[in-house]
KOLDRENRO-270490 format. One record per residue (C-alpha): residue in one letter; z, x, y. Coordinates in Angstrom, 1 decimal, padded with zeros to 4 digits. Example, Ala and Ser with C-alpha at 12.3 -4.5 7.8 and 13.67 -1.06 7.14 Angstrom:
# residues 2
<r><firo>A</firo><w>007.8</w><u>012.3</u><v>-004.5</v></r>
<r><firo>S</firo><w>007.1</w><u>013.7</u><v>-001.1</v></r>
This chain:
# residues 120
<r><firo>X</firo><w>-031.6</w><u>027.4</u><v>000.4</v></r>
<r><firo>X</firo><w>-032.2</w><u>028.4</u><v>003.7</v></r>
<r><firo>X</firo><w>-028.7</w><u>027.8</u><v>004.9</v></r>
<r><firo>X</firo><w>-028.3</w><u>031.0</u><v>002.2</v></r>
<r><firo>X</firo><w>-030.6</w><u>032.9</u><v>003.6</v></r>
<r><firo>X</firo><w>-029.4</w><u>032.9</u><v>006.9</v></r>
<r><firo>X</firo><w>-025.7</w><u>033.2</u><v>006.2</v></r>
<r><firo>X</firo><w>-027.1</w><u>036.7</u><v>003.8</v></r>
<r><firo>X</firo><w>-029.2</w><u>037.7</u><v>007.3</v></r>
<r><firo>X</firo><w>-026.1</w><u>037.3</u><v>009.3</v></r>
<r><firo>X</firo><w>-023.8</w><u>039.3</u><v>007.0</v></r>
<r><firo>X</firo><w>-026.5</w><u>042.0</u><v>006.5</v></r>
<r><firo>X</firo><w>-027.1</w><u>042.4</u><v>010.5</v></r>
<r><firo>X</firo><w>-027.2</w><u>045.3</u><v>012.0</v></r>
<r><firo>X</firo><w>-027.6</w><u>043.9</u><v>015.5</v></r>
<r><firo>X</firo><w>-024.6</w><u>042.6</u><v>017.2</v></r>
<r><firo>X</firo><w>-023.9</w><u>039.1</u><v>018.2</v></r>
<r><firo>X</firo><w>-026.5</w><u>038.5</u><v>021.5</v></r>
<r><firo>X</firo><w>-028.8</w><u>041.6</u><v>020.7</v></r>
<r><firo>X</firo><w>-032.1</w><u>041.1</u><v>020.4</v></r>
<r><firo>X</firo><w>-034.8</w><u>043.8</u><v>019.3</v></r>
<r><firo>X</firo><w>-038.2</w><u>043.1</u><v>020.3</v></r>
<r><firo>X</firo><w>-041.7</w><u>045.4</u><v>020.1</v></r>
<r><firo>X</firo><w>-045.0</w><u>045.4</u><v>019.5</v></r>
<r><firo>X</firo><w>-046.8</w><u>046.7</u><v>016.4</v></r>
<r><firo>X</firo><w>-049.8</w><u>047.2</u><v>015.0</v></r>
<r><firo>X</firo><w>-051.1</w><u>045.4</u><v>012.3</v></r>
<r><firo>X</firo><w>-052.4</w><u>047.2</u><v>009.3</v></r>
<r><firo>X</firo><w>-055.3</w><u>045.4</u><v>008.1</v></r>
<r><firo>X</firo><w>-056.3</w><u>043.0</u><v>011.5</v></r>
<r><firo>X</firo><w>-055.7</w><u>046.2</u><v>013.4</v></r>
<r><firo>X</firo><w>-054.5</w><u>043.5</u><v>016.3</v></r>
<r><firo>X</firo><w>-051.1</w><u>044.3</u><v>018.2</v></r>
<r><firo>X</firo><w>-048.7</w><u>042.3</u><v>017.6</v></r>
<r><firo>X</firo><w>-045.6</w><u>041.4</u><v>019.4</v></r>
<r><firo>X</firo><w>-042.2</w><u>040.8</u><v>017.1</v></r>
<r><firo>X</firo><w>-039.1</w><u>040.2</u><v>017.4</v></r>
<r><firo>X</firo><w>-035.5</w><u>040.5</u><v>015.3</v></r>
<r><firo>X</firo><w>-032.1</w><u>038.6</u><v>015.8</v></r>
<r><firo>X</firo><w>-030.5</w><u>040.2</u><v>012.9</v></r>
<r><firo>X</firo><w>-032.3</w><u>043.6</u><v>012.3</v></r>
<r><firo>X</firo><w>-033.5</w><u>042.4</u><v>008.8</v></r>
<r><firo>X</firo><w>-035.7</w><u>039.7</u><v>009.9</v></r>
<r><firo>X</firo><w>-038.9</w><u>040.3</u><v>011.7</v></r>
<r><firo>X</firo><w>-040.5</w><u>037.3</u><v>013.3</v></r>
<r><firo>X</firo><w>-044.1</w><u>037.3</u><v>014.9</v></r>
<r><firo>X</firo><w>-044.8</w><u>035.4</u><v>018.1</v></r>
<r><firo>X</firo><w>-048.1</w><u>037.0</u><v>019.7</v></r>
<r><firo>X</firo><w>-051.5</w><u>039.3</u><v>018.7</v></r>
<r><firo>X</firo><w>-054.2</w><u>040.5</u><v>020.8</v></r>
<r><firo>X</firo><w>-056.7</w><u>043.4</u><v>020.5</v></r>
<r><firo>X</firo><w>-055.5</w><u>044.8</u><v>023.6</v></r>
<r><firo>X</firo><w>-052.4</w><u>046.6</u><v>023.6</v></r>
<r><firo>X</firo><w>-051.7</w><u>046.2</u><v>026.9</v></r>
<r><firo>X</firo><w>-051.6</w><u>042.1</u><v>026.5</v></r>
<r><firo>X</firo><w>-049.3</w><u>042.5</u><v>023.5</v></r>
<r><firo>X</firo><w>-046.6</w><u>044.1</u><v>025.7</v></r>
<r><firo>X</firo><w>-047.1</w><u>042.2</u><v>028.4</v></r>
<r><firo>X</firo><w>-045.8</w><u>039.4</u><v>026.5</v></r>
<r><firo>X</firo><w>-042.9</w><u>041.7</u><v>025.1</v></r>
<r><firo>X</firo><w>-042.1</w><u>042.3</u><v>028.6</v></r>
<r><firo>X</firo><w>-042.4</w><u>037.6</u><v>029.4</v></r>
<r><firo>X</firo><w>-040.2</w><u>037.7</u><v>026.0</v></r>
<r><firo>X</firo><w>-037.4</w><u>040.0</u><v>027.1</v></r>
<r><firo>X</firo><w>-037.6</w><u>038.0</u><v>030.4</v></r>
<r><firo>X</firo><w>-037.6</w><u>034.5</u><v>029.3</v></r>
<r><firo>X</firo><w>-034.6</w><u>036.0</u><v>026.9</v></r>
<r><firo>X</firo><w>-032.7</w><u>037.4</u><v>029.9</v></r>
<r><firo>X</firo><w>-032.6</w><u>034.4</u><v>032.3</v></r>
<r><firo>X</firo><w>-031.8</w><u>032.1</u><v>029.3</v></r>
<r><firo>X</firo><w>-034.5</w><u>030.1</u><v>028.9</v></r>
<r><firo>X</firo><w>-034.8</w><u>030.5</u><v>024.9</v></r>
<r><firo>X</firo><w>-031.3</w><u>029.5</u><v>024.2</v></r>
<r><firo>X</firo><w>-032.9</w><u>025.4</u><v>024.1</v></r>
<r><firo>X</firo><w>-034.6</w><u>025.5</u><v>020.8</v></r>
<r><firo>X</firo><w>-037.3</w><u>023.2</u><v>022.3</v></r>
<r><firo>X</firo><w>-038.0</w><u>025.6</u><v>025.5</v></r>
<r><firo>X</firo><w>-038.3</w><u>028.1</u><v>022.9</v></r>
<r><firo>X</firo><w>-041.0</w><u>026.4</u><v>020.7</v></r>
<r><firo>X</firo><w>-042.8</w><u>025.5</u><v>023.7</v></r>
<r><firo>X</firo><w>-042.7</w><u>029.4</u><v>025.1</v></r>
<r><firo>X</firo><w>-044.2</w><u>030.7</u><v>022.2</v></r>
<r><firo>X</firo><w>-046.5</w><u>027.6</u><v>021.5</v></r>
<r><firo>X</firo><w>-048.4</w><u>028.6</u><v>024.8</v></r>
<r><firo>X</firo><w>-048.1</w><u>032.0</u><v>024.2</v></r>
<r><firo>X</firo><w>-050.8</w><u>031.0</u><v>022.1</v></r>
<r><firo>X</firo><w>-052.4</w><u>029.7</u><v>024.3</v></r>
<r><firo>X</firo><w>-053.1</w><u>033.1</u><v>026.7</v></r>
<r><firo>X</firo><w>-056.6</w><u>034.4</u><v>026.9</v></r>
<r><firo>X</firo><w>-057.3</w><u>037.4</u><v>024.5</v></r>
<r><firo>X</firo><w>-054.7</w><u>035.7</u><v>021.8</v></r>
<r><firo>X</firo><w>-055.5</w><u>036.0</u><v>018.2</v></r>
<r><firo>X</firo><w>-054.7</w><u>034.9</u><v>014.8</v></r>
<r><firo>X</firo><w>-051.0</w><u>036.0</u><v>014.2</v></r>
<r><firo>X</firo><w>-051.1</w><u>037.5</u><v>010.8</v></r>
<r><firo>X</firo><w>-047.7</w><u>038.2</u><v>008.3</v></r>
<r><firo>X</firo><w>-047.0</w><u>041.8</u><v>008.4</v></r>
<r><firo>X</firo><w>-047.1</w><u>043.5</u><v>005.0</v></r>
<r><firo>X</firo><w>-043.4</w><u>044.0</u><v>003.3</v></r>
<r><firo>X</firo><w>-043.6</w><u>047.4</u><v>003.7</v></r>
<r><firo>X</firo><w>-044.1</w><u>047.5</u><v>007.3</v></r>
<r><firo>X</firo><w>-041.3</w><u>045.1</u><v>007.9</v></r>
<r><firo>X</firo><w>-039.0</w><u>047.4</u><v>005.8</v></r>
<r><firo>X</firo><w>-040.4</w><u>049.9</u><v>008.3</v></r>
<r><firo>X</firo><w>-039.0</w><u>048.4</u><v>011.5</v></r>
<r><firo>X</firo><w>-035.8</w><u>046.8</u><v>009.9</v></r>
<r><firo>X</firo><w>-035.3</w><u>050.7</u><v>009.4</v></r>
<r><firo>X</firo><w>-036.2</w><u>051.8</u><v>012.9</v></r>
<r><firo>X</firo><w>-033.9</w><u>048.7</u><v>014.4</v></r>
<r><firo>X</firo><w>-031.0</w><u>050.6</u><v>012.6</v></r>
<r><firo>X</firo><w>-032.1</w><u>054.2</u><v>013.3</v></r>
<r><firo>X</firo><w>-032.4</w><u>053.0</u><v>017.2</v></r>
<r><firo>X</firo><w>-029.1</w><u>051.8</u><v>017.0</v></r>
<r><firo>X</firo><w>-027.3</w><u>054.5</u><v>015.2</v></r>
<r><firo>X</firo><w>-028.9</w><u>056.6</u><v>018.5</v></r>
<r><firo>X</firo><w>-027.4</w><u>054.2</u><v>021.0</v></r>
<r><firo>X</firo><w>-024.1</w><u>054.7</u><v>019.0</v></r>
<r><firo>X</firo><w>-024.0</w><u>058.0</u><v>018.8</v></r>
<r><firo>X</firo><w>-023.9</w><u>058.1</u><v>014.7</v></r>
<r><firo>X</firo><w>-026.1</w><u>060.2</u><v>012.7</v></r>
């Protein structure tokens, strides 16, 4: 089943191979900020929330970085990066985003990258 899943993800991408979106967001009901990220555009995975804004895209920012030099490509580095992610002071409870806000950012992924491509 999840083998389907993922090969209906990958055909319904709009991010190219090795683009990653990332962002931070604010959760509706914990009212925490919490830092996402996409591989495919349609899929919007969790890894960090804090109260303070500032925290949540700080971790963006140590996502984007760890991303960059490589360092998630091991799945095992990967698990352990956002295992201790966790682990920061001011961390909360991730909670699952409502459907209608990850329509929401699957939309803006796209949006952004009909901008970068220059089509309307």
């Amino acid at each position: 089943m999840s083998d389907v899943l993922w090969q209906q993800s990958a055909l319904a991408s709009s991010l190219e191979d090795h683009q990653i979106a990332c962002g931070v967001m604010r959760h509706p009901v914990t009212r925490n900020w919490q830092t996402w990220f996409s591989l495919y555009g349609t899929d919007i995975t969790c890894i960090f929330a804090s109260k303070d804004y500032g925290l949540a895209q700080a971790v963006r920012q140590m996502f984007v970085v760890e991303l960059r030099s490589g360092c998630l490509v091991d799945s095992d580095r990967a698990k352990t990066f956002i295992a201790d992610l966790q682990q920061l002071a001011g961390s909360e409870l991730i909670d699952p985003l409502p459907q209608r806000n990850l329509e929401t950012l699957a939309q803006q992924i796209c949006q952004q990258l009909k901008t970068e491509q220059g089509v309307e």
